[in-house]
C-alpha positions as CSV (number, residue, x, y, z in Angstrom):
1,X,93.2,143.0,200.5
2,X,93.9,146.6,199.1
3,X,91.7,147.2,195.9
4,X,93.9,148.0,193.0
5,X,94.0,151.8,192.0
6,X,93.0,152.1,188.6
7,X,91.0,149.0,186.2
8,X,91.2,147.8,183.2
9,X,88.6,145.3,181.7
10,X,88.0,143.5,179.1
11,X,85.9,140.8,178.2
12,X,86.2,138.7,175.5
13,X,83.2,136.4,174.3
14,X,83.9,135.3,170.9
15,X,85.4,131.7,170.3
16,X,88.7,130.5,173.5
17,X,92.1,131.6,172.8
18,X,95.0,129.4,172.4
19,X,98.4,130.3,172.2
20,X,99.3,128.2,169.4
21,X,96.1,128.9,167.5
22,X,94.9,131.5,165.3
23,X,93.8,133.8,167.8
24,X,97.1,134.0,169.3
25,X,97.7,135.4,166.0
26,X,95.4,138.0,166.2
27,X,96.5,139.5,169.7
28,X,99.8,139.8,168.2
29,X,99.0,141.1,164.9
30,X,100.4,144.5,163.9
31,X,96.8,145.2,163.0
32,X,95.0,143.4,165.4
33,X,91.1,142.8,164.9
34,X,88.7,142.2,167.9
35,X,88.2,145.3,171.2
36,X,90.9,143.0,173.3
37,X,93.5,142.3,171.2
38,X,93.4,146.5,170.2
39,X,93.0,147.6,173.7
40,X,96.0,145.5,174.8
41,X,97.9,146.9,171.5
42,X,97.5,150.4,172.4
43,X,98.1,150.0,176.5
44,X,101.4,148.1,175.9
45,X,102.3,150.6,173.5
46,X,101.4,153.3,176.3
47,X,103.6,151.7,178.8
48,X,106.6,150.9,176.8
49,X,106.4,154.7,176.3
50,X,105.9,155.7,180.1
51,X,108.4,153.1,181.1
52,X,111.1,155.1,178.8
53,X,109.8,158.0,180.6
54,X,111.2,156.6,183.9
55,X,107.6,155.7,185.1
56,X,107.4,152.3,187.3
57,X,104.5,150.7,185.2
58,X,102.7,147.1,186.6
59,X,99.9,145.3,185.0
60,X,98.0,142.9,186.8
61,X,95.9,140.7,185.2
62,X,92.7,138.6,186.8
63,X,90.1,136.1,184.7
64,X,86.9,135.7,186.5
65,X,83.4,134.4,185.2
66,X,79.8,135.0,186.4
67,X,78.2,132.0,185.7
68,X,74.5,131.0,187.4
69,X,74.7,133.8,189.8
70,X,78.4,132.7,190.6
71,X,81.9,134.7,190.5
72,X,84.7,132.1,189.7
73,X,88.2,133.1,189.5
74,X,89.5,131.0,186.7
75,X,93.3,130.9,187.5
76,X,92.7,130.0,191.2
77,X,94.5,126.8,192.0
78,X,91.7,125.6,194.2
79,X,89.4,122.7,192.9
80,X,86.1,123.8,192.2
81,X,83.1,121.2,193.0
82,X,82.9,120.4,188.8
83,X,86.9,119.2,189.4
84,X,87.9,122.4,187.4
85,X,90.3,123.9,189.2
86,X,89.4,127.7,190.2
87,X,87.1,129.1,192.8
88,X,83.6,129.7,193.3
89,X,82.9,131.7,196.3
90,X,84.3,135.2,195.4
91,X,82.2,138.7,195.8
92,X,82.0,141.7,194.4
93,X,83.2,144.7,196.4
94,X,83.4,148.6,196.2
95,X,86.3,150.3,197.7
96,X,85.5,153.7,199.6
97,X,86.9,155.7,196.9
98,X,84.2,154.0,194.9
99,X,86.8,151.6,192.8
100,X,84.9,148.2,191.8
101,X,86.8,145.0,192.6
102,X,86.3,141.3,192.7
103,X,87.4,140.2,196.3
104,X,89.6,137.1,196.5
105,X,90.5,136.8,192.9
106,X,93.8,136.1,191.9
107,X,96.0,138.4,190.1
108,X,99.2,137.7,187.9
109,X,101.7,140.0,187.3
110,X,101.3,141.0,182.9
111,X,104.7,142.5,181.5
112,X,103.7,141.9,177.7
113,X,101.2,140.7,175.4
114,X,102.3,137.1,175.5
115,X,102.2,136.9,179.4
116,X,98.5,138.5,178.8
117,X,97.4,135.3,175.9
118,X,98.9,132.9,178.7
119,X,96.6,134.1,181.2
120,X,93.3,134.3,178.9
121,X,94.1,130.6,177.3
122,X,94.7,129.3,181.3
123,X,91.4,131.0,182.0
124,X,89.8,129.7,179.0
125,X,90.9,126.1,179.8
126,X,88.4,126.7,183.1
127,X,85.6,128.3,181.6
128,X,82.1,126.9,182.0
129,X,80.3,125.8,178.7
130,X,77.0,124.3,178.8
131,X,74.1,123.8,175.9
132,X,71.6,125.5,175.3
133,X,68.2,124.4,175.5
């Protein structure tokens, strides 16, 4: 697999996203509050622009969690040994030109903001939450 050219990402640890909840909301805001929801304003906003430029603009998106020492993708279709679906046995890799991947996650295809608030609430459905002690 051919490490992707250029990265963008973005983590987002405040409370899960859901499409139909007030979060949703607040990636779609005009004035949109939170580093994610801003970062994915102004890099949409950049490639509507390029795109009427006659640039050929893709977005890829991937969701993966380190969790006890563990990458999981969280939009993998494979079961995981909890029953969650997504997968557990993914590394992290550096490409010779010195670009950082994940190896083995998968990637979905982002053309707007909405596409981009499906993929976090899938990923969100998977993550792993556990008490504290």
């Amino acid at each position: 697999m051919t490490p992707p050219h250029s990265h963008l990402y973005a983590s987002a640890h405040h409370r899960p996203l859901t499409v139909a909840g007030t979060a949703c909301k607040e990636f779609m805001a005009a004035d949109p509050v939170g580093v994610v929801p801003r970062t994915l304003k102004v890099l949409f906003s950049y490639i509507q622009a390029a795109s009427s430029q006659m640039y050929d603009i893709s977005l890829k998106a991937q969701y993966v969690e380190i969790y006890n020492e563990q990458i999981c993708d969280l939009l993998a279709s494979d079961p995981l040994p909890s029953g969650k679906s997504g997968s557990s046995k993914l590394d992290i890799r550096e490409s010779p030109s010195g670009d950082v991947y994940v190896e083995g996650a998968s990637e979905f295809l982002v053309e707007t903001q909405e596409d981009v608030v499906r993929v976090l609430d899938q990923g969100n459905s998977r993550r792993t939450t556990a008490s504290h002690k």
